[in-house]
N, C-alpha and C positions, 0 to 999 in steps of 0.2 A: 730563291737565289740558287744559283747553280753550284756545284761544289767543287770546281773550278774558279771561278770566281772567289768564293771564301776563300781558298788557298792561293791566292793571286794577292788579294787584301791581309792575309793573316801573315805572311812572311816581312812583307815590308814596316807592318806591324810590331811583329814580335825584334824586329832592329832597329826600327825605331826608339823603342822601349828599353832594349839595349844600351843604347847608346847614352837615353837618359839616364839610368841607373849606372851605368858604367861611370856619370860624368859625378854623380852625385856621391858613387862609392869612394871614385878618389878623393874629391874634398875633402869628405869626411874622417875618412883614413890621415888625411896628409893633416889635418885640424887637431886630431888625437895624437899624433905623434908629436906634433911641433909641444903641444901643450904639457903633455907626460916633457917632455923635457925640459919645459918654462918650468912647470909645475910642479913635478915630482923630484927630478932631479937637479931643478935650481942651476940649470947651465945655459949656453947659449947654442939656440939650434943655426947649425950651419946648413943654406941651403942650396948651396953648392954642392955639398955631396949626399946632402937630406940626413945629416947624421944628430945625434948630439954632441955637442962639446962641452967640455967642463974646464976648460981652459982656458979658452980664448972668447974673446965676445965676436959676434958676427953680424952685419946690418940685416935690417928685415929687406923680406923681397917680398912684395905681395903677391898671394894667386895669382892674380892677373898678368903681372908678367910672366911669371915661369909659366905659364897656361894658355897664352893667347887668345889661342884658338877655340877653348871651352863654351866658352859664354857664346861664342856663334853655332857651333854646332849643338850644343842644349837647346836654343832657340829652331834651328832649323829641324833637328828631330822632333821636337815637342809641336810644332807646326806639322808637319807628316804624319808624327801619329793622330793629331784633332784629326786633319783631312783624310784620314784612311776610317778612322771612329764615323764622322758625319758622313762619308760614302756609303760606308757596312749599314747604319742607321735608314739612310736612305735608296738604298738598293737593295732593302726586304723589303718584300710584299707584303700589303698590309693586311694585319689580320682578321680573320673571318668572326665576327661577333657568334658566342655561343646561343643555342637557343632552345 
């Protein structure tokens, strides 16, 4: 395979992959935070400003609303990168048996 080609497949690649872990860092950031303030600090997390409050109680909002978007774009990167994985896979030449 040409090495044109690899760097053609390797960029859409490496943002694809991006985008997964970017989707997966916030969660989990926003999951530890809310918690540390359920948890640690026995208040109610406001997520309107994404703060803790110790004052006032404030309704849950789930990911998915404040997020919308997430759960389609995980899906549609995560589909980009297989199909860029099963091209690279399939667009080497296959190897020459030693002998």
């Amino acid at each position: 395979m040409s090495r044109k080609l690899r760097l053609a497949l390797l960029v859409p690649a490496l943002l694809s992959a991006y985008f997964l872990l970017a989707i997966g860092y916030r969660y989990a950031q926003e999951q530890r935070i809310v918690d540390d303030c359920l948890s640690r600090m026995h208040g109610s997390f406001d997520y309107a400003t994404m703060r803790c409050d110790l004052e006032q109680n404030h309704p849950y909002v789930p990911y998915r609303t404040r997020h919308p978007d997430d759960a389609r774009n995980a899906v549609v990167a995560g589909i980009t990168l297989a199909a860029i994985l099963l091209t690279y896979q399939f667009a080497m030449p296959p190897r020459k048996p030693r002998q």
